[in-house]
DSSP file (Angstrom, degrees, kcal/mol; ACC not computed):
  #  RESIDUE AA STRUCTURE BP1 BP2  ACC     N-H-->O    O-->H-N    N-H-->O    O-->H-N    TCO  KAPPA ALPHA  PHI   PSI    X-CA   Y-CA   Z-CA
    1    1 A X              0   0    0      0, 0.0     2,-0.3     0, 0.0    24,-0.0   0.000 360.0 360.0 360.0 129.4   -4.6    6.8   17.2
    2    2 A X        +     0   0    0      2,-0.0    25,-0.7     0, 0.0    24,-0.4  -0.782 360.0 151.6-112.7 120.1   -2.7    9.1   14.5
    3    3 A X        -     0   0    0     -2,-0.3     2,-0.3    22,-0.2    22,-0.2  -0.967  42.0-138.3-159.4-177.2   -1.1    7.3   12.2
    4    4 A X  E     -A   24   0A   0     20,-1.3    20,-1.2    -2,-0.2     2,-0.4  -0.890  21.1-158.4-119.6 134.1    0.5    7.1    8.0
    5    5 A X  E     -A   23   0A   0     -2,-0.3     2,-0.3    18,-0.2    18,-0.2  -0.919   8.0-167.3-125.2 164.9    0.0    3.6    5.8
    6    6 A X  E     -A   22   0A   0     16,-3.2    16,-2.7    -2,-0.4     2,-0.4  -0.965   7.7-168.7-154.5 114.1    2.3    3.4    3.2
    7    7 A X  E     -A   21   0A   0     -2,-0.3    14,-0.2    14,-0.2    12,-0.1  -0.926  48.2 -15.1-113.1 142.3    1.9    0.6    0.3
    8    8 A X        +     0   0    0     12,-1.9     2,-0.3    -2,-0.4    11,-0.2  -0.316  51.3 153.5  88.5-169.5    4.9    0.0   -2.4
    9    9 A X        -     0   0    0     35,-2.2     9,-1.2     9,-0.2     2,-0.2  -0.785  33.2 -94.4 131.3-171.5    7.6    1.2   -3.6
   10   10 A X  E     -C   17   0B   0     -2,-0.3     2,-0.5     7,-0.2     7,-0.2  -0.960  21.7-132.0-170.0 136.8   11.1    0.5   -5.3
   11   11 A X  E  >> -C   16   0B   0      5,-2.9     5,-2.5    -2,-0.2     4,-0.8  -0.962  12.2-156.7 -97.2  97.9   14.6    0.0   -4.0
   12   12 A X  T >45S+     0   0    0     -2,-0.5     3,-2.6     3,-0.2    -1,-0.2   0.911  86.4  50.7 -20.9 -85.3   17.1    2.1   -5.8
   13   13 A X  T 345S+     0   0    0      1,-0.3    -1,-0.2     2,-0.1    -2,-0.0   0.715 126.8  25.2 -62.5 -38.5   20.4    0.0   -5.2
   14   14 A X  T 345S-     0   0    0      2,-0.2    -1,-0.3    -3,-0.1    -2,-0.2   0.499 101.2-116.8-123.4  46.1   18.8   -3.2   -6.3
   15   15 A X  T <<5 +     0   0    0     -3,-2.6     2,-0.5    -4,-0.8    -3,-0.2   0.997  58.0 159.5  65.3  63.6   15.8   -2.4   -8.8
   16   16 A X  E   < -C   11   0B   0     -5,-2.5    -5,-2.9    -4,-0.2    -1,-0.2  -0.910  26.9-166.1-132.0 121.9   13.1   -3.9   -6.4
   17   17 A X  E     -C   10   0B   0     -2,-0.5    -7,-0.2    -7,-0.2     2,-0.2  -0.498  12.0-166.9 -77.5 159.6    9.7   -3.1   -6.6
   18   18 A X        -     0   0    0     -9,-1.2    26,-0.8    26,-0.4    -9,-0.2  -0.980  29.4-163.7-157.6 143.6    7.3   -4.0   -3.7
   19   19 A X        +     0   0    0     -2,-0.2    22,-0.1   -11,-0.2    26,-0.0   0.113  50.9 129.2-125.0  25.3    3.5   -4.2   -2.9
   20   20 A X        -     0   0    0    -13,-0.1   -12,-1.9    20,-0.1     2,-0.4  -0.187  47.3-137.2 -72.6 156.0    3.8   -4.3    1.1
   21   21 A X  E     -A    7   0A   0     13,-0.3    13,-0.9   -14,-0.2     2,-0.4  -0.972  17.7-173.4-151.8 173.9    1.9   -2.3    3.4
   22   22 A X  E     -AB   6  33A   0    -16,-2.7   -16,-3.2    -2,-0.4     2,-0.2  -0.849  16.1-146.6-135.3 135.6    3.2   -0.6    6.4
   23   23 A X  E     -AB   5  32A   0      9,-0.6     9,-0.8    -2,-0.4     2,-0.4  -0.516   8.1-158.3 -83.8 152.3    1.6    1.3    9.2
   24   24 A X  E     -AB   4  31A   0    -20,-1.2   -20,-1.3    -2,-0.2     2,-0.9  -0.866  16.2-143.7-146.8 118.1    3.7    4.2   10.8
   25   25 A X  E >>> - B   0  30A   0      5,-2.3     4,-1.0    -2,-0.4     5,-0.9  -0.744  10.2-162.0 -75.7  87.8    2.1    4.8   14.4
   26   26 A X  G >45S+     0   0    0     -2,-0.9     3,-0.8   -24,-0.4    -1,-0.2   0.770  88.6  41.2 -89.6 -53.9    2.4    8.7   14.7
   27   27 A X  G 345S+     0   0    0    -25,-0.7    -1,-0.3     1,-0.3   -24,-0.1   0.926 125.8  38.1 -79.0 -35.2    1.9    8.8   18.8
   28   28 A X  G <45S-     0   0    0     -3,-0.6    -1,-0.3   -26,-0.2    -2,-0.3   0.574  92.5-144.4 -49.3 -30.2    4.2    5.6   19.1
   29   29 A X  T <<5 +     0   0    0     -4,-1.0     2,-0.4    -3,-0.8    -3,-0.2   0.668  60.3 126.2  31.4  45.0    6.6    6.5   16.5
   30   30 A X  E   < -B   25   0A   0     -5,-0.9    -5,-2.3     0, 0.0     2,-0.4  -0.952  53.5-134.4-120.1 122.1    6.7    2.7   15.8
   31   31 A X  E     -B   24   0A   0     -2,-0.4     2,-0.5    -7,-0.2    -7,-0.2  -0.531  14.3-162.0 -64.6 143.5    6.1    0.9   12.4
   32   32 A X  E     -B   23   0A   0     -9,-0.8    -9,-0.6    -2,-0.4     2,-0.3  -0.713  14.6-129.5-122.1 152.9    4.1   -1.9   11.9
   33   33 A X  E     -B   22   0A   0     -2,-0.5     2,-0.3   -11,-0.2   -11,-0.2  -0.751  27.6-136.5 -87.9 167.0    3.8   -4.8    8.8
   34   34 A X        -     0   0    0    -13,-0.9     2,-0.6    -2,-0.3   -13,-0.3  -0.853  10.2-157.9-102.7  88.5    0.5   -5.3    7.5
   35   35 A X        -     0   0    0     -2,-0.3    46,-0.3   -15,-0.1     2,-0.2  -0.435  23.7-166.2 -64.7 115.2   -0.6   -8.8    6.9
   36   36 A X        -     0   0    0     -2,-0.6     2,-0.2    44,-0.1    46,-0.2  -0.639  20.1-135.1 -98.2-179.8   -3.6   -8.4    4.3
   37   37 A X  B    S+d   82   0C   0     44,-1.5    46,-1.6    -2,-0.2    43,-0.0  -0.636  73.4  37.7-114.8 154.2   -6.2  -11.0    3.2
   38   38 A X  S    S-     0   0    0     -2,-0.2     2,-0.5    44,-0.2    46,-0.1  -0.059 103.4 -69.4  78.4 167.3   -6.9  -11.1   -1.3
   39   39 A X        -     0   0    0     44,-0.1     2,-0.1     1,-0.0     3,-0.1  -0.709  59.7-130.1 -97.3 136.6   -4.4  -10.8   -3.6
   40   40 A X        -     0   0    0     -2,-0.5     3,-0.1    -4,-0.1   -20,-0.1  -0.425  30.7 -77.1-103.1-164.6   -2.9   -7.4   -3.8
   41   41 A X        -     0   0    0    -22,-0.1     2,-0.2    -2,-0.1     3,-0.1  -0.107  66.6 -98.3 -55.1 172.5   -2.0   -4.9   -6.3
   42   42 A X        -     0   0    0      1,-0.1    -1,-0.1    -3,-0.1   -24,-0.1  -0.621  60.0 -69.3 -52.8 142.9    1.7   -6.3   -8.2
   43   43 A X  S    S+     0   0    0     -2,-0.2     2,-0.3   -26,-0.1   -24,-0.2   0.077  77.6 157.9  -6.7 106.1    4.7   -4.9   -7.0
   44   44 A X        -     0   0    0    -26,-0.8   -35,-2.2   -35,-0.1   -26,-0.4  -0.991  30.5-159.0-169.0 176.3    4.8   -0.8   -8.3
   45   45 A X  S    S+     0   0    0     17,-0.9    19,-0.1    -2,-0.3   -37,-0.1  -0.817  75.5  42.8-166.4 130.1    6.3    2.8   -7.7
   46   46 A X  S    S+     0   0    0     -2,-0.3    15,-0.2    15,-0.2     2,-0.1   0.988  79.5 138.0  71.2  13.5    4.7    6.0   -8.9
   47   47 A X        -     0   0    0     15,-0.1     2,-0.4    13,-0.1    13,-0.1  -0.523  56.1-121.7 -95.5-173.4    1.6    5.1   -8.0
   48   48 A X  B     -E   59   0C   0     11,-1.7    11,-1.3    -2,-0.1     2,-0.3  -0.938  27.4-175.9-110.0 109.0   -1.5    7.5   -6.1
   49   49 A X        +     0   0    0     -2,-0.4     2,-0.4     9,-0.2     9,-0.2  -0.847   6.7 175.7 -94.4 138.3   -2.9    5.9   -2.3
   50   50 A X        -     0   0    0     -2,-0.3     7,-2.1     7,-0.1     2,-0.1  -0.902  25.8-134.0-132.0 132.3   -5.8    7.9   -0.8
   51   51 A X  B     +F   56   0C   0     -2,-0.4     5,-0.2     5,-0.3     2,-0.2  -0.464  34.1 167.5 -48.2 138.0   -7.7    6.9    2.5
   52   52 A X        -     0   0    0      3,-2.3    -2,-0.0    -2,-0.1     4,-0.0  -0.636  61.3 -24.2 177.0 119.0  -11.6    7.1    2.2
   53   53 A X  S    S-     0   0    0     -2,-0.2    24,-0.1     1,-0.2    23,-0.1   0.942 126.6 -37.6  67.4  37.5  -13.9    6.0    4.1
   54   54 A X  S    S+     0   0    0      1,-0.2    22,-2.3    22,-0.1    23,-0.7   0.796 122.9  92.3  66.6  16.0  -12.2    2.9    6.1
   55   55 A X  E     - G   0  75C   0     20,-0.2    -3,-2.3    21,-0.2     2,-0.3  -0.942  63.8-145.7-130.6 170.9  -10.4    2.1    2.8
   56   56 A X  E     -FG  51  74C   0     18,-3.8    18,-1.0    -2,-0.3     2,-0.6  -0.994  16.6-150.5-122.5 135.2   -7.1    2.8    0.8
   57   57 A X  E     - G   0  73C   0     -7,-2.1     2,-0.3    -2,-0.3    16,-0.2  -0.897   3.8-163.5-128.8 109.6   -7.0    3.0   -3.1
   58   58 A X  E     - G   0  72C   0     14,-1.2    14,-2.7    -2,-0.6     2,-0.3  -0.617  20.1-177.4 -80.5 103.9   -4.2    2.2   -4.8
   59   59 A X  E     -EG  48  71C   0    -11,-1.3   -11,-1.7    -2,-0.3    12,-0.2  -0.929  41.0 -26.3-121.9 177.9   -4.1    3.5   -8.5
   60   60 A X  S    S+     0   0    0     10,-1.6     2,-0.2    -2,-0.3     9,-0.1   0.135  72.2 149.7  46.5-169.5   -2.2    3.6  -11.6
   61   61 A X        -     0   0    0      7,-0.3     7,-3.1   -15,-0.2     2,-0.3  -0.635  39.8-102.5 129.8-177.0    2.1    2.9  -10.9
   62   62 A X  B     -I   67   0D   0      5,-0.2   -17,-0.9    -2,-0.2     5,-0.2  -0.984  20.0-176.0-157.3 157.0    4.6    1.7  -12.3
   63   63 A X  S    S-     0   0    0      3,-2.3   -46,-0.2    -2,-0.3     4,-0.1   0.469  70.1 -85.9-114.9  -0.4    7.0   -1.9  -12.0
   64   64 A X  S    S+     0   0    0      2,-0.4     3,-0.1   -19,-0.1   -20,-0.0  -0.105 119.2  35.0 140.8 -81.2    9.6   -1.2  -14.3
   65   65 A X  S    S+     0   0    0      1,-0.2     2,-0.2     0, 0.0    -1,-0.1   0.779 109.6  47.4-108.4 -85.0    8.1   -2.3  -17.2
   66   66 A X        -     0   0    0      1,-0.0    -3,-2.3     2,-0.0     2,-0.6  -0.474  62.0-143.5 -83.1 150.9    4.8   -1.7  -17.2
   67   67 A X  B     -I   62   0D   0     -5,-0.2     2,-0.5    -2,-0.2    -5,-0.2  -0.923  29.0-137.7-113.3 112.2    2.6    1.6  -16.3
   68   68 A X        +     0   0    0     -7,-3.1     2,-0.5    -2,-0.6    -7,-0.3  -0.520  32.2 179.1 -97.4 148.2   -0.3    0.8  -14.8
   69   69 A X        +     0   0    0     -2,-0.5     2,-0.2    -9,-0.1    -1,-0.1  -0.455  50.9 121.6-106.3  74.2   -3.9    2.3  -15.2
   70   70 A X        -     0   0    0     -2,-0.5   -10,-1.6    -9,-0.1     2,-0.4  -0.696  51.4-149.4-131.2 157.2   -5.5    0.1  -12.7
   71   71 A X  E     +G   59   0C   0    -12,-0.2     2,-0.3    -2,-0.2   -12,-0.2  -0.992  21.8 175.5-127.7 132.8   -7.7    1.1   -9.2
   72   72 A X  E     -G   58   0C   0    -14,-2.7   -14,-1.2    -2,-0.4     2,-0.3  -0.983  10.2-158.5-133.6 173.9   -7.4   -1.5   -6.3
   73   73 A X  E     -G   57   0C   0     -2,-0.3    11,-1.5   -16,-0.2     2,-0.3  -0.898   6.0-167.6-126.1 160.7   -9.1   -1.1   -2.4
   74   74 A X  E     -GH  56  83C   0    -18,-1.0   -18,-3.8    -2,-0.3     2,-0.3  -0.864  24.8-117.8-135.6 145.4   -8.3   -2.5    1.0
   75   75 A X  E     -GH  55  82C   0      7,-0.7     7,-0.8    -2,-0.3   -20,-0.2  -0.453  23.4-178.3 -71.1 144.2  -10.4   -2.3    3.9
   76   76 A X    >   +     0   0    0    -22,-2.3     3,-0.7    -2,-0.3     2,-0.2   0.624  44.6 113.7 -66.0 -49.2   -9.3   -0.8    6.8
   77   77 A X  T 3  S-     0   0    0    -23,-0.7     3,-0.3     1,-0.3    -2,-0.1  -0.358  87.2  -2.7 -99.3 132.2  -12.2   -1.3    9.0
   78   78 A X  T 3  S-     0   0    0      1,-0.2    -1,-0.3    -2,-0.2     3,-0.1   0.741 116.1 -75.7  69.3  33.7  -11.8   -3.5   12.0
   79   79 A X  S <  S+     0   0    0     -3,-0.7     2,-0.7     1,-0.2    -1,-0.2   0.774  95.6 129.4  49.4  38.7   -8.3   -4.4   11.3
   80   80 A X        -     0   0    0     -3,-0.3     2,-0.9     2,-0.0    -5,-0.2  -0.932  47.0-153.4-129.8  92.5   -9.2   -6.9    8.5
   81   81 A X        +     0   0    0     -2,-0.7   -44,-1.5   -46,-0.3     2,-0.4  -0.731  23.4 164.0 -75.8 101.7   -7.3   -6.0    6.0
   82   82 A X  E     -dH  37  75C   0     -2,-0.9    -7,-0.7    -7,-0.8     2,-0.3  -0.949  30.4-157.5-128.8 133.1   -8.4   -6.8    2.9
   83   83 A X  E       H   0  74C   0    -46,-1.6    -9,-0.2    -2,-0.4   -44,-0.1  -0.914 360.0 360.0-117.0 146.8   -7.8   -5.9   -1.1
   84   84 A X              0   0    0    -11,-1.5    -1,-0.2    -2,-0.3   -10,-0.1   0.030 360.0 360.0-135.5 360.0  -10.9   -6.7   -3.1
């Protein structure tokens, strides 16, 4: 299974930042929600995601307001989705 996750983001038309993430199934061409477990990152834009190792790491971004210099992870593995 091939696929892109995608956390955040910001809505031009009405200033809204967001901390979701989203699956994109490459052979399906379907998108998915991601319910996680933990509190995730706040809402931000401009940040850097890398996969590594059955996780994704969410650093730095930005809400707005604030720029953040912050690292968070969620698991991957076994579809338990989790930010620690």
């Amino acid at each position: 299974m091939d696929g892109l996750y995608f956390f955040g983001g910001y809505q031009r038309k009405r200033g809204q930042y967001f901390n979701d993430l989203f699956y994109f199934d490459l052979d399906k061409k379907q998108w998915s929600t991601i319910a996680t477990i933990g509190e995730p990152p706040s809402a931000r834009t401009d940040h850097t995601a890398v996969l590594y190792e059955g996780s994704m790491y969410v650093f730095a971004g930005y809400d707005g307001h604030t720029r953040f210099n912050d690292l968070w992870r969620c698991s991957l593995k076994q579809h338990k989705y989790k930010w620690r």
